[in-house]
Biopython code that builds the backbone (N, CA, C, O; Angstrom):
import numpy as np
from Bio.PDB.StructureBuilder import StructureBuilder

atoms = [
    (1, "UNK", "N", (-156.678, 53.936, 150.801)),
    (1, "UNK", "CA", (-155.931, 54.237, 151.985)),
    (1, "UNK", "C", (-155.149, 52.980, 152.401)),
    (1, "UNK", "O", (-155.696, 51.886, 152.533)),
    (2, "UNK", "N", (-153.937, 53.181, 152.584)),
    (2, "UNK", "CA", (-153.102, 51.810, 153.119)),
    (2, "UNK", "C", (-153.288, 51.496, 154.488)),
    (2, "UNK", "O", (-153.382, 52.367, 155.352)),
    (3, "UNK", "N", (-153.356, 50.000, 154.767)),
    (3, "UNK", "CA", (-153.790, 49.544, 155.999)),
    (3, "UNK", "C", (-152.511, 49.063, 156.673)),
    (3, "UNK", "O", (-151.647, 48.414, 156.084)),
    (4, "UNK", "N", (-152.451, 49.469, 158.088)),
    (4, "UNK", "CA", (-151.144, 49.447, 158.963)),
    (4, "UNK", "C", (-150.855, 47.602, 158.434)),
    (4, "UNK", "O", (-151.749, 46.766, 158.306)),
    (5, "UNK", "N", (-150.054, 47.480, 158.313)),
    (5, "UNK", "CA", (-149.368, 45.745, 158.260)),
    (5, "UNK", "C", (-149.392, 45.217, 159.595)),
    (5, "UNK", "O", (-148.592, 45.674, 160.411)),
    (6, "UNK", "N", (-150.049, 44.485, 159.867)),
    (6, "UNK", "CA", (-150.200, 43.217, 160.856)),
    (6, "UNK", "C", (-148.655, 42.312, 161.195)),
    (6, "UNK", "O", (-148.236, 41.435, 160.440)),
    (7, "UNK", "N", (-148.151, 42.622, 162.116)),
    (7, "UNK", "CA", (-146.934, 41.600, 162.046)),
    (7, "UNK", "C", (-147.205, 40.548, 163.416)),
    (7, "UNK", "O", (-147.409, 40.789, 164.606)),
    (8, "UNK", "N", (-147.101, 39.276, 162.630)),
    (8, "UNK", "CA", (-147.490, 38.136, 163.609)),
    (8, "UNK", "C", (-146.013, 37.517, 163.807)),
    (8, "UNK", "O", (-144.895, 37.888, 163.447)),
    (9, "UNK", "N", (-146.542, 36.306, 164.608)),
    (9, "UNK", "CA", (-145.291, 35.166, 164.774)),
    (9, "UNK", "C", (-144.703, 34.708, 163.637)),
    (9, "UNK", "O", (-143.478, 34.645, 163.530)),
    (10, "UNK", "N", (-145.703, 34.275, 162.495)),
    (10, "UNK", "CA", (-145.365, 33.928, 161.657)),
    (10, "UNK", "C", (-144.054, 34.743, 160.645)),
    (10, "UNK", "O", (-142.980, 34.367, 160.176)),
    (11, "UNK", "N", (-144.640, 35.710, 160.639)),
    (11, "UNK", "CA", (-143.293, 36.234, 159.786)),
    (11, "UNK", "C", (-142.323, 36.672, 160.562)),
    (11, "UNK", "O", (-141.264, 37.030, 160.046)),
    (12, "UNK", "N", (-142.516, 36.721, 161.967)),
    (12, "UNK", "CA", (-140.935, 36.928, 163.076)),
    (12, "UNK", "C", (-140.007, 36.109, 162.365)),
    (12, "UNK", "O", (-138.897, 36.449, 161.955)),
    (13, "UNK", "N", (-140.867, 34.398, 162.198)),
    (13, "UNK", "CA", (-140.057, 33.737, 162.222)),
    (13, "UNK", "C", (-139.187, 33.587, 160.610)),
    (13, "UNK", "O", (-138.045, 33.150, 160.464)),
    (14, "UNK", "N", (-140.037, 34.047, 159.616)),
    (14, "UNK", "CA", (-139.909, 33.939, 158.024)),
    (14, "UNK", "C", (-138.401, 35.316, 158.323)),
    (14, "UNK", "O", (-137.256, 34.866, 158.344)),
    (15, "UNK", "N", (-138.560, 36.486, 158.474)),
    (15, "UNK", "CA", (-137.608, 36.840, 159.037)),
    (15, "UNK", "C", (-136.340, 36.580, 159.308)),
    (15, "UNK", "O", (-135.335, 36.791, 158.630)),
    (16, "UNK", "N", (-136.501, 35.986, 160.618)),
    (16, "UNK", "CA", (-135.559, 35.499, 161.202)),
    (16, "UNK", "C", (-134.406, 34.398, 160.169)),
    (16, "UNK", "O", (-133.178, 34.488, 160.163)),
    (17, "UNK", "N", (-135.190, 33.475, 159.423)),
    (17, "UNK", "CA", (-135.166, 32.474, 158.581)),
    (17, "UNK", "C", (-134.737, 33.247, 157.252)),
    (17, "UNK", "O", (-133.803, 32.691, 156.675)),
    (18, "UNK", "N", (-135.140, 34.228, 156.733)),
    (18, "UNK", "CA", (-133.961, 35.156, 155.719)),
    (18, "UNK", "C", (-132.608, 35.510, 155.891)),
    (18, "UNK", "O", (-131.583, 35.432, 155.215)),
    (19, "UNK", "N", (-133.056, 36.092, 157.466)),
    (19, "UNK", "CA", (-131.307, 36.541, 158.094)),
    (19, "UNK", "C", (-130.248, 35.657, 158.110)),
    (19, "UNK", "O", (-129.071, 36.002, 158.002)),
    (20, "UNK", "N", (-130.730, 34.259, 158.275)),
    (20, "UNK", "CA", (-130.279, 32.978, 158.295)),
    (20, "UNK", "C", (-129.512, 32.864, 157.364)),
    (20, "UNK", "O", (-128.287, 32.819, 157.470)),
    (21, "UNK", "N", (-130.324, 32.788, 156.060)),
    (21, "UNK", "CA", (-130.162, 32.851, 154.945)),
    (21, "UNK", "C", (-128.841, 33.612, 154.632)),
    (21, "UNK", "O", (-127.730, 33.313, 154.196)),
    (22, "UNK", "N", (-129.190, 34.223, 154.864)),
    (22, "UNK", "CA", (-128.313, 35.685, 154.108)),
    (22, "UNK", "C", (-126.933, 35.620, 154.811)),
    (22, "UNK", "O", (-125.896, 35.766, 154.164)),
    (23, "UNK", "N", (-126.940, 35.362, 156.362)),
    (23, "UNK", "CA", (-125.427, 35.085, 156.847)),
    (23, "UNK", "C", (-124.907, 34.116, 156.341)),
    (23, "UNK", "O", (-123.677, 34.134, 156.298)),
    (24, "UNK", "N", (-125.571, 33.013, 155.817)),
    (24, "UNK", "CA", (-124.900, 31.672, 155.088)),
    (24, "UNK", "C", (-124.228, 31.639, 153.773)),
    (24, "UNK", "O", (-123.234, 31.028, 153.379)),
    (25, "UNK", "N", (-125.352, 32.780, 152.980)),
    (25, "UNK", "CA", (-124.402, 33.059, 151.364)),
    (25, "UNK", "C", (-123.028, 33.883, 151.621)),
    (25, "UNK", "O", (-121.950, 33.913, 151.027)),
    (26, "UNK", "N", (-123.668, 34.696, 153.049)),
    (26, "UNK", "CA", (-122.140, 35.490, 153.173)),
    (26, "UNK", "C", (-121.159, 34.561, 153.348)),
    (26, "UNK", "O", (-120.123, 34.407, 152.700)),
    (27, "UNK", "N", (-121.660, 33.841, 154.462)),
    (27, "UNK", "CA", (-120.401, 32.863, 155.087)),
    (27, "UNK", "C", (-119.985, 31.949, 153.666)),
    (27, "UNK", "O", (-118.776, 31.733, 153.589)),
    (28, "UNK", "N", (-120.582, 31.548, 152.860)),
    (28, "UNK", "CA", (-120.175, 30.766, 151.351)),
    (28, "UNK", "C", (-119.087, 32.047, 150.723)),
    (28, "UNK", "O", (-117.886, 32.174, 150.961)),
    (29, "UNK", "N", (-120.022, 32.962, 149.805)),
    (29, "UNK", "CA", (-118.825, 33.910, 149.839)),
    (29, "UNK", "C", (-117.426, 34.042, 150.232)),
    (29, "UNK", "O", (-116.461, 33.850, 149.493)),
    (30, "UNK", "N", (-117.405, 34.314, 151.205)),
    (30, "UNK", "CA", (-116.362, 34.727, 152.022)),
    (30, "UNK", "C", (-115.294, 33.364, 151.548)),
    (30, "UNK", "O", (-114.124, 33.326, 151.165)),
    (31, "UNK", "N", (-116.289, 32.366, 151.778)),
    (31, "UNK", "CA", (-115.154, 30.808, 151.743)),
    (31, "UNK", "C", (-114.639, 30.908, 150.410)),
    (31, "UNK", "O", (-113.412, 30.828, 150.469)),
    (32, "UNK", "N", (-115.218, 31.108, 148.725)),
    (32, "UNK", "CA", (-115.227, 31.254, 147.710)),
    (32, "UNK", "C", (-114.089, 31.897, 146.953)),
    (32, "UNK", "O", (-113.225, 31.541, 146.152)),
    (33, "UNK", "N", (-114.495, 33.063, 147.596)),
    (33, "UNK", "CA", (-113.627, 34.209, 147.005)),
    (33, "UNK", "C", (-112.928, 34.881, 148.389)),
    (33, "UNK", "O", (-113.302, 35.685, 149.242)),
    (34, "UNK", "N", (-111.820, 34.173, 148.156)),
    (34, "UNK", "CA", (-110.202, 34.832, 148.756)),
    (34, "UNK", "C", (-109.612, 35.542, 148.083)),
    (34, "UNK", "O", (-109.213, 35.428, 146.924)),
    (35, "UNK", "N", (-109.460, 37.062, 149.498)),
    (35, "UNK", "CA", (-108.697, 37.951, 148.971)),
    (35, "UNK", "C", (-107.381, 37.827, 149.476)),
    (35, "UNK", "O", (-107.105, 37.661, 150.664)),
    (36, "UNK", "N", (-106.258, 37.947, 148.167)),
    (36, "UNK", "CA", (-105.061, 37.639, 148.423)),
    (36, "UNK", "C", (-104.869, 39.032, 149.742)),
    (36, "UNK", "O", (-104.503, 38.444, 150.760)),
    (37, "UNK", "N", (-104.954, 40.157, 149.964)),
    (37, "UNK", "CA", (-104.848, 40.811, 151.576)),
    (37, "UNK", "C", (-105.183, 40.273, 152.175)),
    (37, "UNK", "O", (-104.423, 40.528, 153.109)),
    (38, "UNK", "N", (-106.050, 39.330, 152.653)),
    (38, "UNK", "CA", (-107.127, 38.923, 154.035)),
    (38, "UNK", "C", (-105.882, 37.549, 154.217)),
    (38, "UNK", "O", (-106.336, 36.676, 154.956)),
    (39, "UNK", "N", (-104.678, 37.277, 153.774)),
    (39, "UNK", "CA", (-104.253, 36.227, 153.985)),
    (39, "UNK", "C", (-103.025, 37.083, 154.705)),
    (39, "UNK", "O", (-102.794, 38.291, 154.639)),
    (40, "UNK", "N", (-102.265, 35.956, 155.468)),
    (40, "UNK", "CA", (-101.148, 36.664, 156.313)),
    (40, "UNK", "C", (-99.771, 36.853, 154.980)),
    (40, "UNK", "O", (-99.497, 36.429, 153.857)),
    (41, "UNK", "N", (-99.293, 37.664, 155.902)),
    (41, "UNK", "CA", (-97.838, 37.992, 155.055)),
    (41, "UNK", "C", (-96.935, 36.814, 154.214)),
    (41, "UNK", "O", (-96.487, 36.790, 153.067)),
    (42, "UNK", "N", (-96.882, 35.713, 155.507)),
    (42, "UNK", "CA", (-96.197, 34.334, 155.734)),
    (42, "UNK", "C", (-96.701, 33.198, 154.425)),
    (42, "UNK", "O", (-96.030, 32.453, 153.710)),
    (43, "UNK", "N", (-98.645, 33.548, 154.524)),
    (43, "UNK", "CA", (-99.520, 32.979, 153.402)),
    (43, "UNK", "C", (-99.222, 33.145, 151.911)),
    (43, "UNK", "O", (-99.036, 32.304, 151.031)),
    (44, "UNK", "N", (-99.239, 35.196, 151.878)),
    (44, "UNK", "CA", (-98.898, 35.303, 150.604)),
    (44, "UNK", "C", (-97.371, 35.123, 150.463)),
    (44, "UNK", "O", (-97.242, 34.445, 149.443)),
    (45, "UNK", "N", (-96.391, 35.335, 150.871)),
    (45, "UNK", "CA", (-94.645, 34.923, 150.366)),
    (45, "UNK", "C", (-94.716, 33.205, 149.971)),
    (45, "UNK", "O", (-94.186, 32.710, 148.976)),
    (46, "UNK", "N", (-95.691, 32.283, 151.257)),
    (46, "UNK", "CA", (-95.391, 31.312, 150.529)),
    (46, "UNK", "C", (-95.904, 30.980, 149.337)),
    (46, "UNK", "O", (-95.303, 30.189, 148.612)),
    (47, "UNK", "N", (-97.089, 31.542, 148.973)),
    (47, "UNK", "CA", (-97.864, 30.926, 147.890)),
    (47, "UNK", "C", (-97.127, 31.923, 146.275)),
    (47, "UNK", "O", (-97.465, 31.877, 145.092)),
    (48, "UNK", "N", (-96.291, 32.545, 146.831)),
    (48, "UNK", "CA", (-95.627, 33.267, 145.830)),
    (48, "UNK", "C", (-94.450, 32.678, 145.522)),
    (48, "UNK", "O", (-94.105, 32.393, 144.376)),
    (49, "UNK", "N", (-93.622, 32.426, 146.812)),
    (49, "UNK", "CA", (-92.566, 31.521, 145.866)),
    (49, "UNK", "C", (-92.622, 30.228, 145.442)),
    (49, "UNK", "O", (-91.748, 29.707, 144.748)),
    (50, "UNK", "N", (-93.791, 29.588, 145.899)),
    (50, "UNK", "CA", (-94.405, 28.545, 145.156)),
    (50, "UNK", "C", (-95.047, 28.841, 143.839)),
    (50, "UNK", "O", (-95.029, 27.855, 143.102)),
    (51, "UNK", "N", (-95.461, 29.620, 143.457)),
    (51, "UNK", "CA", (-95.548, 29.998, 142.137)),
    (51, "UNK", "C", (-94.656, 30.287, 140.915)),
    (51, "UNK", "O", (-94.594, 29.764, 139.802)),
    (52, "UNK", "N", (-93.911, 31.411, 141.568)),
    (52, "UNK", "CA", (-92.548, 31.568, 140.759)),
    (52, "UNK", "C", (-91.727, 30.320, 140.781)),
    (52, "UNK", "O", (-91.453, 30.048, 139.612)),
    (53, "UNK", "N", (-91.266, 29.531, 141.520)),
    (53, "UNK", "CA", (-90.587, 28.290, 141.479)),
    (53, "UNK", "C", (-89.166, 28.482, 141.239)),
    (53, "UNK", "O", (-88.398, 29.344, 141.666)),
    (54, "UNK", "N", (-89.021, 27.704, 140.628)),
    (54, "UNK", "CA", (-87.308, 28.204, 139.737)),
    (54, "UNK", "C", (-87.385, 28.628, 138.554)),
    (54, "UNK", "O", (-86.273, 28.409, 138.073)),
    (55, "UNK", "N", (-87.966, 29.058, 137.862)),
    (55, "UNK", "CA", (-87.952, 30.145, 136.646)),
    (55, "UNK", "C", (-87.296, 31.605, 136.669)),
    (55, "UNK", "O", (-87.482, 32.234, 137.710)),
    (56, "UNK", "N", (-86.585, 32.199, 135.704)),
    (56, "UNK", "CA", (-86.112, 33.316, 136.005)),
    (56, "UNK", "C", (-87.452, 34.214, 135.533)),
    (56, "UNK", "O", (-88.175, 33.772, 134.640)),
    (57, "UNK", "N", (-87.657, 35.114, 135.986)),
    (57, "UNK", "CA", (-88.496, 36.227, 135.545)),
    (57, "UNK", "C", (-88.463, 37.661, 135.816)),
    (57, "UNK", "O", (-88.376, 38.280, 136.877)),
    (58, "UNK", "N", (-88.580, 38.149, 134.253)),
    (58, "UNK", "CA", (-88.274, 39.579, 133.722)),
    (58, "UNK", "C", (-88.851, 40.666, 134.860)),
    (58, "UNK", "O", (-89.584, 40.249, 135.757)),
    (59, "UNK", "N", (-88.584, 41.697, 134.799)),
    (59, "UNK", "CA", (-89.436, 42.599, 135.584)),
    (59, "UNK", "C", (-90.443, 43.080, 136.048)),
    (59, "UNK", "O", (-90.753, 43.330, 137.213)),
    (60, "UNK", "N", (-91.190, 43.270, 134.700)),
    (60, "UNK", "CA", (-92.438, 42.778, 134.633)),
    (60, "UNK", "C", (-93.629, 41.844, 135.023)),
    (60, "UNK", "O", (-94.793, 42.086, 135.342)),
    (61, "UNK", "N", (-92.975, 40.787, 134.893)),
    (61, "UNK", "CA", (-93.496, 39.173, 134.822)),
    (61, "UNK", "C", (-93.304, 39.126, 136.307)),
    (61, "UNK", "O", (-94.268, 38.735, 136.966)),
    (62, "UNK", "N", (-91.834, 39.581, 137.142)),
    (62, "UNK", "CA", (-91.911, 39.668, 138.977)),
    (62, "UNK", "C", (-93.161, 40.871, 139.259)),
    (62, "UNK", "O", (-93.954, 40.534, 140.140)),
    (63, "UNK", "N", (-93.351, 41.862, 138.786)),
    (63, "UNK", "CA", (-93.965, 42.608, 139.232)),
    (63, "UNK", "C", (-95.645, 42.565, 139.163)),
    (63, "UNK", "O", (-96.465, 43.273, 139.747)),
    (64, "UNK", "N", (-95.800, 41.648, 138.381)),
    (64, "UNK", "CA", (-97.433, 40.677, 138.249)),
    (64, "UNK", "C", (-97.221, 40.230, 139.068)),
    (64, "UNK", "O", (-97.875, 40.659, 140.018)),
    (65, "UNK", "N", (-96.518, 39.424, 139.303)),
    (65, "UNK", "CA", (-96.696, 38.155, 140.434)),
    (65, "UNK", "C", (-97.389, 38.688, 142.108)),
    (65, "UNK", "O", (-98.315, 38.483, 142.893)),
    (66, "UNK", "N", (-95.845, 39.690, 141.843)),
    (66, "UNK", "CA", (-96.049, 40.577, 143.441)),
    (66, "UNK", "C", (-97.210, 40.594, 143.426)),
    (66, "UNK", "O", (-97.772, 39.698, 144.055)),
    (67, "UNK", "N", (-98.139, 41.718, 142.632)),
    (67, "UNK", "CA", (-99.166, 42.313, 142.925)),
    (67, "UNK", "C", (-100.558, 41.204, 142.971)),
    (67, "UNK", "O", (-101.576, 41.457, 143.617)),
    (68, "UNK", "N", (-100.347, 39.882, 142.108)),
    (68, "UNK", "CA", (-101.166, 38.990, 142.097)),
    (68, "UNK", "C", (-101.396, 38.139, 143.948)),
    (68, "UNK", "O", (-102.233, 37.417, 144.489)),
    (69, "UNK", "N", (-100.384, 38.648, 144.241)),
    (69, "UNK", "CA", (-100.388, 38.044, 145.617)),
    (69, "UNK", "C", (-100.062, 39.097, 146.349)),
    (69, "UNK", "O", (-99.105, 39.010, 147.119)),
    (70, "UNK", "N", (-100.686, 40.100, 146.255)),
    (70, "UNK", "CA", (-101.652, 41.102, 147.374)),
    (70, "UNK", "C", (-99.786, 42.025, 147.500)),
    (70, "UNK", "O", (-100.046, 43.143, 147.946)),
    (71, "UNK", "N", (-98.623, 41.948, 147.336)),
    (71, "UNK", "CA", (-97.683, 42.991, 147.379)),
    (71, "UNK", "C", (-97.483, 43.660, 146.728)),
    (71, "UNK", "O", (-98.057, 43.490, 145.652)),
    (72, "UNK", "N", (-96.211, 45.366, 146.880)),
    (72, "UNK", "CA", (-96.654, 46.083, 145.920)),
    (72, "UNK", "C", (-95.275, 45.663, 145.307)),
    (72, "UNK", "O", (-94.395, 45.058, 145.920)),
    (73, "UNK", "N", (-95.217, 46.131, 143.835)),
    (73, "UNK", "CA", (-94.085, 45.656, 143.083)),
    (73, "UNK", "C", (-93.348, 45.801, 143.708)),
    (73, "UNK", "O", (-93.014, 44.744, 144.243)),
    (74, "UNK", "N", (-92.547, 47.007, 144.153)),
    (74, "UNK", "CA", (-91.473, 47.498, 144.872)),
    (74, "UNK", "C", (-90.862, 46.300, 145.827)),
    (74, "UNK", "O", (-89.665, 46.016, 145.854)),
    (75, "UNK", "N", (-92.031, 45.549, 146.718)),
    (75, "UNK", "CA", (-91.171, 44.354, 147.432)),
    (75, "UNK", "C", (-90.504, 43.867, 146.869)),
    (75, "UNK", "O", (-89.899, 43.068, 147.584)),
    (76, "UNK", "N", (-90.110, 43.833, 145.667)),
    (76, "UNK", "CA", (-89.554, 42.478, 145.298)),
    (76, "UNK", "C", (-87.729, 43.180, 145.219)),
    (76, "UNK", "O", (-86.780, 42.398, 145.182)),
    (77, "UNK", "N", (-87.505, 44.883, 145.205)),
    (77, "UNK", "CA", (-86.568, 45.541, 145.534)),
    (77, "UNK", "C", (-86.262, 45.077, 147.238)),
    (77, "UNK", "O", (-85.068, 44.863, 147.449)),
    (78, "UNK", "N", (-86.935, 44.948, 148.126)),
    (78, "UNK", "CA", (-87.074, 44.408, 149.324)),
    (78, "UNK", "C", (-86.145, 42.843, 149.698)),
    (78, "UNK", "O", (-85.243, 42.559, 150.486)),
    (79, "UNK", "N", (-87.011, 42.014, 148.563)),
    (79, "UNK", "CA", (-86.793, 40.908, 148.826)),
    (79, "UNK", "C", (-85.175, 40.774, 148.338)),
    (79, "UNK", "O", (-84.372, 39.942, 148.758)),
    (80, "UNK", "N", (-84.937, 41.790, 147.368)),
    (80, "UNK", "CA", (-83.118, 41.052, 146.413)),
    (80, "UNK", "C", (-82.679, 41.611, 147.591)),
    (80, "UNK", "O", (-81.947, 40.760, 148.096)),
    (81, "UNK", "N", (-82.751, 43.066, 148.662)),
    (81, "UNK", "CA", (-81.503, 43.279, 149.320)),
    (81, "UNK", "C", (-81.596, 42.687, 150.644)),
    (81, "UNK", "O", (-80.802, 42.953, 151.546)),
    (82, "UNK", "N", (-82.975, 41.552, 150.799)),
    (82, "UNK", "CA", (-82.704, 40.581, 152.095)),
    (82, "UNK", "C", (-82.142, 39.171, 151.517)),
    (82, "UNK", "O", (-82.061, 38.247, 152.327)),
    (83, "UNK", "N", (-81.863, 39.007, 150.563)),
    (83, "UNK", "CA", (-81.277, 37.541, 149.714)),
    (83, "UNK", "C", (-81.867, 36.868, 149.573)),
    (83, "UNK", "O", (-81.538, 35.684, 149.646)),
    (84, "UNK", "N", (-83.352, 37.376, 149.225)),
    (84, "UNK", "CA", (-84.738, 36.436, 149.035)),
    (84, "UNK", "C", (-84.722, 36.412, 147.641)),
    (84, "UNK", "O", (-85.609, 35.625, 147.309)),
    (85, "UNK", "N", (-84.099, 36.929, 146.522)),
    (85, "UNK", "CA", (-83.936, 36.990, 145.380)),
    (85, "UNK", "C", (-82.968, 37.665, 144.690)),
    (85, "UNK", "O", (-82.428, 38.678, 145.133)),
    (86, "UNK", "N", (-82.747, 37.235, 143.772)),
    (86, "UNK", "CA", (-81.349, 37.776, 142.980)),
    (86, "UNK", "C", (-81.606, 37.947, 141.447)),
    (86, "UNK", "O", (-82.446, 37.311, 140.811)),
    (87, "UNK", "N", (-80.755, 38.904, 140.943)),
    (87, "UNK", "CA", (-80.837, 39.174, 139.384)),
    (87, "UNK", "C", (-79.742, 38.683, 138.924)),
    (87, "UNK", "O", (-78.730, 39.128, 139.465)),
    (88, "UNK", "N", (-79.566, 37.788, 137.974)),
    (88, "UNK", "CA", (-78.229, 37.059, 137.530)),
    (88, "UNK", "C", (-78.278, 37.922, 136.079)),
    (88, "UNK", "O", (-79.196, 38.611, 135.634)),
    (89, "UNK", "N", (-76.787, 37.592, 135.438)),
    (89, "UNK", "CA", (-76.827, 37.980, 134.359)),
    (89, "UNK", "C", (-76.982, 38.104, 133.086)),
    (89, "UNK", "O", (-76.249, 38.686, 132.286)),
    (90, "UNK", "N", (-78.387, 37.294, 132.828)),
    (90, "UNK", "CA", (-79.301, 37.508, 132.405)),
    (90, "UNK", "C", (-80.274, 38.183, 131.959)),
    (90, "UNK", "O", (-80.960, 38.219, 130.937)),
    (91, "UNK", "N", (-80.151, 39.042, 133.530)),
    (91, "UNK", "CA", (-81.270, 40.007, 133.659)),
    (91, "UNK", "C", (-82.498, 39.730, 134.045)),
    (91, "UNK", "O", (-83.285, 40.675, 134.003)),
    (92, "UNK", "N", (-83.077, 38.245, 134.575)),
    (92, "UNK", "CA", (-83.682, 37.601, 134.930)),
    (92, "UNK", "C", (-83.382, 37.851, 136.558)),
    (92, "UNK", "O", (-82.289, 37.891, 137.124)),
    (93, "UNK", "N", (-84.713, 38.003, 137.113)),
    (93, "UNK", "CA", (-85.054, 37.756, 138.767)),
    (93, "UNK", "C", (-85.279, 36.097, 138.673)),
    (93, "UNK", "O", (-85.982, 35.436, 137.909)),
    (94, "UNK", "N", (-84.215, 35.624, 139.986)),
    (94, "UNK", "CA", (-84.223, 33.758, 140.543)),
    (94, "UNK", "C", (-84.421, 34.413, 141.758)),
    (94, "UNK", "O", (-84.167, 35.574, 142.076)),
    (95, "UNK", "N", (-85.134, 33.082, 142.674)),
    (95, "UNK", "CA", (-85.520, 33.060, 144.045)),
    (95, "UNK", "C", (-84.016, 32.681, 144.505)),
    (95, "UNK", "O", (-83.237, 32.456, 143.578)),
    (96, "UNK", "N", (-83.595, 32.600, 145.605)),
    (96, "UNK", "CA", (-82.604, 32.290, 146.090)),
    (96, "UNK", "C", (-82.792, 30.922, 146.788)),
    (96, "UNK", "O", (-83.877, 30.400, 147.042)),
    (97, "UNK", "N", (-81.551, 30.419, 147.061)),
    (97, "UNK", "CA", (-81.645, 29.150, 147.874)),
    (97, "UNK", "C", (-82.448, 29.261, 148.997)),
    (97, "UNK", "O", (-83.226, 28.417, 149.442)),
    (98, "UNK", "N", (-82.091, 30.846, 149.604)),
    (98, "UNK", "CA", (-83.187, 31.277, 151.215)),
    (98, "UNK", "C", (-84.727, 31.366, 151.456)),
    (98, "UNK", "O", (-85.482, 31.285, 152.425)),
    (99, "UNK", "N", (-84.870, 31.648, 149.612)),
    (99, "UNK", "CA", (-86.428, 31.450, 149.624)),
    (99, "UNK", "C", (-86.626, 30.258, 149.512)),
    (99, "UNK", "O", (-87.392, 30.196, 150.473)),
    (100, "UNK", "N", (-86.587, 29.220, 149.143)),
    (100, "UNK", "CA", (-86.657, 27.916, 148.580)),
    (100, "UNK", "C", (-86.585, 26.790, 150.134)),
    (100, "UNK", "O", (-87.201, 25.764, 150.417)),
    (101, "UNK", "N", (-85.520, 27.597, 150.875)),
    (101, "UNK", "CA", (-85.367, 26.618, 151.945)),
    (101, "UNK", "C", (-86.464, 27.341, 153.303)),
    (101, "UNK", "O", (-86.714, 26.571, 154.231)),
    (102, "UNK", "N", (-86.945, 28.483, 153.352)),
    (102, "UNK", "CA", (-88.053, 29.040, 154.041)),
    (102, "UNK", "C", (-89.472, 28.228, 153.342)),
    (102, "UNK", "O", (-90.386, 27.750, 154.015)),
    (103, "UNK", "N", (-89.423, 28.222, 152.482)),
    (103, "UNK", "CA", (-90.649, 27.653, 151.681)),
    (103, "UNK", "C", (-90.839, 26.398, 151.976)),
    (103, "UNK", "O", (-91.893, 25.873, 152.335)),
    (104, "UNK", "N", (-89.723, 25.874, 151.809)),
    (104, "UNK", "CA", (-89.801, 24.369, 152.299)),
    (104, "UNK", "C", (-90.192, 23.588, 153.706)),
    (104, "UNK", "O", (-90.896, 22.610, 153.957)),
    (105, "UNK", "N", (-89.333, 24.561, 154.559)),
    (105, "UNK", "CA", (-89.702, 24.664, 155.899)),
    (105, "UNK", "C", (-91.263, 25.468, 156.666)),
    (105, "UNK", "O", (-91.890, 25.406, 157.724)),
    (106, "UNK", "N", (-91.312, 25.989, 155.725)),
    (106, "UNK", "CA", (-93.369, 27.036, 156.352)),
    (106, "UNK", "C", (-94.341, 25.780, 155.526)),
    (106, "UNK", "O", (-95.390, 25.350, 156.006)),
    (107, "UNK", "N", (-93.674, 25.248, 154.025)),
    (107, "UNK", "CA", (-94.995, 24.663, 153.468)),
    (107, "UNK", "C", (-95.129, 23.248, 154.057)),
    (107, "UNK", "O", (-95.943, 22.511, 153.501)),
    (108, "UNK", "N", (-94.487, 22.803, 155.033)),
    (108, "UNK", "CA", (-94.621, 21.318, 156.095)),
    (108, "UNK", "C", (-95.546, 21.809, 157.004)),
    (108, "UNK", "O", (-96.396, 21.064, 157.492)),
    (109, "UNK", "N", (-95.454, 23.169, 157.325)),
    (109, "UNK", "CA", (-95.712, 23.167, 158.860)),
    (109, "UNK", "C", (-97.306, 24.213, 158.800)),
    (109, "UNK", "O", (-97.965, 24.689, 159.725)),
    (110, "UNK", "N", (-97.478, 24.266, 157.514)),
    (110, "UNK", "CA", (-98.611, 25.098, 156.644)),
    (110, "UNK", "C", (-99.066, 26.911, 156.821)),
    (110, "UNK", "O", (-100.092, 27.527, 156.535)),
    (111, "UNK", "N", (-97.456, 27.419, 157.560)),
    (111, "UNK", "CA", (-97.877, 28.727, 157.952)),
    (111, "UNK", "C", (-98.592, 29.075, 159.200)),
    (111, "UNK", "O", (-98.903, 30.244, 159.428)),
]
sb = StructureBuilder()
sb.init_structure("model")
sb.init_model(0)
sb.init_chain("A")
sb.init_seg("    ")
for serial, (resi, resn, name, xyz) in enumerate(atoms, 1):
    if name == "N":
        sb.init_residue(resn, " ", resi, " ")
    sb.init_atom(name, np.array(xyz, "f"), 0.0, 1.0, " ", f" {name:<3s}", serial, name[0])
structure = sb.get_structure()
């Protein structure tokens, strides 16, 4: 026959001292692993056109990027008809001077 469990001070506190625990790996976590969504809009554009840089890139190769930094491909149709990027003739996607000089100006001031 099982006997009712005795709960003392002692394990209030062993308890208590897990929960501890356990909010701290979260709180590590959380610090660890960043999700490119949980960052602002301002966060992911800059850390995107800091990536792309000045390289031209294929359609494809823009449409990784987007999505690597939490947008959906389609922005980047967004970004050519605000003059945040351009297709030269090439056929290659370049950032524009407007991204480059926003970038410059948010990555001083850190977003």
């Amino acid at each position: 026959m099982l006997q009712p469990m005795k709960i003392s001070a002692q394990s209030d506190k062993i308890a208590a001292a897990l929960r501890q625990i356990g909010r701290g790996y979260a709180a590590l976590a959380d610090a660890i692993g960043v999700d490119p969504s949980a960052a602002s809009d301002e966060e992911r554009s800059l850390a995107l056109i800091e990536e792309w840089g000045s390289q031209g890139l294929d359609r494809p190769r823009a449409s990784a990027l987007f999505r690597r930094h939490g947008f959906a491909p389609q922005a980047s149709g967004g970004w050519s008809r605000g003059g945040w990027l351009e297709i030269r003739g090439d056929g290659l996607r370049y950032l524009t001077a407007r991204s480059s000089g926003w970038a410059a100006e948010n990555a001083a001031g850190d977003v």
